[in-house]
N, C-alpha and C positions, 0 to 999 in steps of 0.2 A: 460420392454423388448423393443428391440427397431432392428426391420427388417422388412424384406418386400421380397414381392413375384414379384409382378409388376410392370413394371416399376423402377426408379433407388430407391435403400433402401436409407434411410438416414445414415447408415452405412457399412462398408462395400460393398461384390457385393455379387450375386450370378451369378452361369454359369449353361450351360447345359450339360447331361450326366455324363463323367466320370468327370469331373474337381472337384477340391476341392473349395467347397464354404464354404463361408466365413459372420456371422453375428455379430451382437454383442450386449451385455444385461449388464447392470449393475447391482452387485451384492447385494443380499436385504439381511433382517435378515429371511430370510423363509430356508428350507430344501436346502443345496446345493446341491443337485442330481434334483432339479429342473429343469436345463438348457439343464441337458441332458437326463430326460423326454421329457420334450419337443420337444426337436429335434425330436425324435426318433418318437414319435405321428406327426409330421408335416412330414418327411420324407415318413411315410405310408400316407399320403393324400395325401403328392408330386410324389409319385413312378410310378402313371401312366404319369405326364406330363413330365419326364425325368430328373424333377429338382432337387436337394438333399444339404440337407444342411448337409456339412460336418463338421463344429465347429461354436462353438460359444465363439466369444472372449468378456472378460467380460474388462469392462471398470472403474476404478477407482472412488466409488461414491464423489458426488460434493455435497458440505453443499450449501443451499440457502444464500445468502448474510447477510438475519438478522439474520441468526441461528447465524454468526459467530460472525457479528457485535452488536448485542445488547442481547450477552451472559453476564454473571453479572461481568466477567473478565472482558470486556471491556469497558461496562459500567462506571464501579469502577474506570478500570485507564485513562480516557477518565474524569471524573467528577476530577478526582487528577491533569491530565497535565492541563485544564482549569478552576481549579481553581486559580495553582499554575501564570498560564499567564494575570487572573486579578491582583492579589497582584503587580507582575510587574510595574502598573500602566504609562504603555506607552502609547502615546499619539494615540490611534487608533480611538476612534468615526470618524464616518465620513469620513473614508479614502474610498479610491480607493482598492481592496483586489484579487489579483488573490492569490485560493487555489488552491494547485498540491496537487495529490493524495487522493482525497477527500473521498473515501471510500465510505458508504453509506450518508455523510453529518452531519455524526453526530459532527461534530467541527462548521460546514459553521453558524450554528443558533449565535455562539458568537458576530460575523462578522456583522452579520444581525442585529441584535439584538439594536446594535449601530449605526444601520444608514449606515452601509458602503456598498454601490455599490460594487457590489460583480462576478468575473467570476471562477466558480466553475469547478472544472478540476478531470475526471480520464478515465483512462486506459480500463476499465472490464464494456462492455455496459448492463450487468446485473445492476452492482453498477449506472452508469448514470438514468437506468431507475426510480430506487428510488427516487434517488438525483431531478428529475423533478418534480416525484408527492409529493413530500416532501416540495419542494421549487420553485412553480411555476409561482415566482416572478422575481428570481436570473436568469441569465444569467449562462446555463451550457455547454459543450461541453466536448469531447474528446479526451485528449492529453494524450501520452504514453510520460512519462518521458527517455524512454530506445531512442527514438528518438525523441526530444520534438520540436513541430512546431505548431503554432497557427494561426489561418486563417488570422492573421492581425498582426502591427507592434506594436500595443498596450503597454502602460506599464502601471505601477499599482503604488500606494504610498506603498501597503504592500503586499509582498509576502509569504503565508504560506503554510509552510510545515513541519507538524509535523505527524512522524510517517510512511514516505515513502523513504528518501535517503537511509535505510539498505538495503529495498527493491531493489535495482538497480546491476547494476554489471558497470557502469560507471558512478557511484557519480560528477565525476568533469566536467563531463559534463554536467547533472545535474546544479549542483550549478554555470556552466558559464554562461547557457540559464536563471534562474532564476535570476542573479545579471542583465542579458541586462533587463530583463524585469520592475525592481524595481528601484523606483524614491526616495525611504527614507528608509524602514527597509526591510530586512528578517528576519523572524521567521522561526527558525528550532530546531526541534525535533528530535532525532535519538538517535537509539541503535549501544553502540558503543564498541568498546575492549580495555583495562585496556594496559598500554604501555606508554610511553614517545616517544616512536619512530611513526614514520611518514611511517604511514603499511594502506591498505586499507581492508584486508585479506577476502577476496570474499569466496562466501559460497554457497550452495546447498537450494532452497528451492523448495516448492512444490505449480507448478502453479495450479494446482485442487483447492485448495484452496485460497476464494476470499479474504483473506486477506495479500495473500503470493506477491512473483513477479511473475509476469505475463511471463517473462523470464525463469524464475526457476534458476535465478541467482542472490544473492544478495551480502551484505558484510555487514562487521561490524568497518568501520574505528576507529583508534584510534584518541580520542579529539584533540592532536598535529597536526594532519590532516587535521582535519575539521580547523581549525583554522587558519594553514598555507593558506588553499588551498582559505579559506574566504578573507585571506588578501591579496589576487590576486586582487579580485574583489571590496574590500569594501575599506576605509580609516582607518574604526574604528571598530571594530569587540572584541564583548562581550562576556563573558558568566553571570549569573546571580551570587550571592550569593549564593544563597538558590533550595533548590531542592523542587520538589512534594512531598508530602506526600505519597510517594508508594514505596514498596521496592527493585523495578527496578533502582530507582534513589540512588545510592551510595552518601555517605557522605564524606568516607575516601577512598580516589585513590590509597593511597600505600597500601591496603588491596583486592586481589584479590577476587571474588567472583561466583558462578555460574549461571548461568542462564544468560537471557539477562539485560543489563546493558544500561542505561538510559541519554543522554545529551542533553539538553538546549545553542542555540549560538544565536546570532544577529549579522546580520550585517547592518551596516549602512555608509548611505552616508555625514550625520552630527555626529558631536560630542555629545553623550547625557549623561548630567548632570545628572542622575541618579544616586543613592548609590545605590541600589537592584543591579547594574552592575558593572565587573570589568574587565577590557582589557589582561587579560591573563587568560591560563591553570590553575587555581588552584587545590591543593591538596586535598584539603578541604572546605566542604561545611557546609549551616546548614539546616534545614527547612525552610519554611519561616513562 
C-alpha cells in the first residue's frame, strides 16, 4: 500500500472535509475487498480530524528487474544471441564498446570478458543500479535512446546493440546517434516484421515493464529498413549467414510466422573479409 496522512503522500493527495481524496495501493494476490476494508477502518480513525479517504486508485504491479531478466526465457535466448556472436568470429578483443540498452548487463560480461574498455548504457535507473553492483569496474551512465546524449563527444571502436531498437518509436534516430558514435562496427539485434517493403510499423508496449520501452512505444521494422537506413550511415553493411539457435530467429523469409521474429545486421566503416557475412537481405539462412 502506498499513502499517507501527513504531510505530502507519495501518491496521490489527500484534502479536508467534503473533497474527494484521492490514494493509491498496488494490487497483490490477497482478497480484493481488501482496499476497500481498509479504507473504511482508516476513514473511522480519520472521521474526527475532518480527513477522508475517498478512493483508492490501484496502480499496475511492476516485476523487479531480475524477475524479468534472468527468467529461464531470457536467459536461453540471451546464451543463443551470444553464442551465435562468438561463431561470427569478428575482430573484437580489445576494442573500445559503448553498449545501448543494457538492460540488467547481462551481454556487457562478453565485452568485458575480452578485454574491451567498456561504457555501458540504459534508460530505467532500476536496471543502471544492477548494472553497477554487477560491474563495478565498467564505466556506466544513463542514456535514454528515445533522446540519446552523452555527457561527452566520445566515440567507441564498437557499438552494441542487441535487443533495444524494437524498443523505440524513432529507430533512425537511434541508429544516426549510434553510427556518429562508432569508429569501426555496429552490432545490432532486433525484432523485426516479415516484408520486402521499407515499413517501420510502431506498436504499443508496456512501460511497467522493465524489459519494455520506457515510452510505451516501439516498433518492429522490416530487414529492408534496417538495412537501407544502415546504409545512410555505414559504407558496408552485413547481415550474417547463419542465425542463433532459437526459434525467434527464422531461416526461411518467404514463410511467415507468429510471434516475435529475430535479425542480426553490422555495420561497418571497412570492408570485412569475412564468409559468416553477406552484403544483402537474404531469403534464407542457416544455423550456424
Amino acid at each position: 500500500m502506498n499513502f499517507g496522512v501527513r504531510g505530502q503522500p507519495p501518491r496521490g493527495s489527500f484534502a479536508c472535509g467534503t473533497r474527494i481524496v484521492f490514494a493509491t495501493c498496488r494490487p497483490t494476490n490477497s482478497n480484493n475487498n481488501r482496499p476497500t476494508r481498509l479504507r473504511k477502518t482508516l476513514n473511522k480513525v480519520l472521521q474526527p480530524t475532518g480527513y477522508r479517504i475517498g478512493k483508492l486508485k490501484e496502480l499496475p504491479p511492476q516485476a523487479a528487474p531480475l524477475e524479468t531478466f534472468h527468467s529461464f526465457k531470457y536467459l536461453r535466448h540471451n546464451a543463443r544471441r551470444l553464442e551465435h556472436l562468438a561463431s561470427l568470429q569478428l575482430p573484437l578483443a580489445g576494442k573500445t564498446v559503448l553498449e545501448v540498452g543494457a538492460g540488467t548487463g547481462d551481454h556487457s560480461h562478453f565485452f568485458l570478458d575480452r578485454g574491451c574498455p567498456m561504457l555501458i548504457t540504459e534508460a530505467r535507473a532500476d536496471n543502471l543500479q544492477i548494472i553497477q553492483q554487477r560491474y563495478p569496474q565498467a564505466r556506466v551512465q544513463a542514456l535514454d535512446m528515445e533522446r540519446p546524449q552523452l555527457s561527452s563527444a566520445e566515440k567507441f571502436d564498437i557499438v552494441y546493440c542487441y535487443g533495444l531498437l524494437y524498443h523505440l518509436a524513432d529507430p533512425a534516430r537511434a541508429l544516426e546517434f549510434m553510427a556518429q558514435r562508432c569508429r569501426e562496427m555496429l552490432l545490432l539485434e532486433t525484432c523485426v516484421s516479415f516484408g520486402d517493403d521499407l515499413q517501420i510499423h510502431l506498436c504499443d508496449e508496456d512501460p511497467a515493464e522493465p524489459s519494455q520501452a520506457v515510452s510505451g512505444r516501439g516498433c518492429r521494422p522490416t530487414r529492408p529498413w534496417i538495412f537501407t537506413e544502415l546504409r545512410r550511415h555505414f559504407p558496408f553493411v552485413y547481415l550474417p549467414r547463419t542465425q542463433p539457435w532459437h526459434e525467434e530467429f527464422p531461416l526461411d523469409w518467404s514463410k511467415s510466422m507468429a510471434g516475435l521474429v529475430r535479425a542480426v545486421f553490422i555495420g561497418s566503416r571497412q570492408r570485412l573479409g569475412n564468409p559468416s557475412l553477406i552484403n544483402h537481405v537474404p531469403a534464407k539462412q542457416v544455423r550456424h
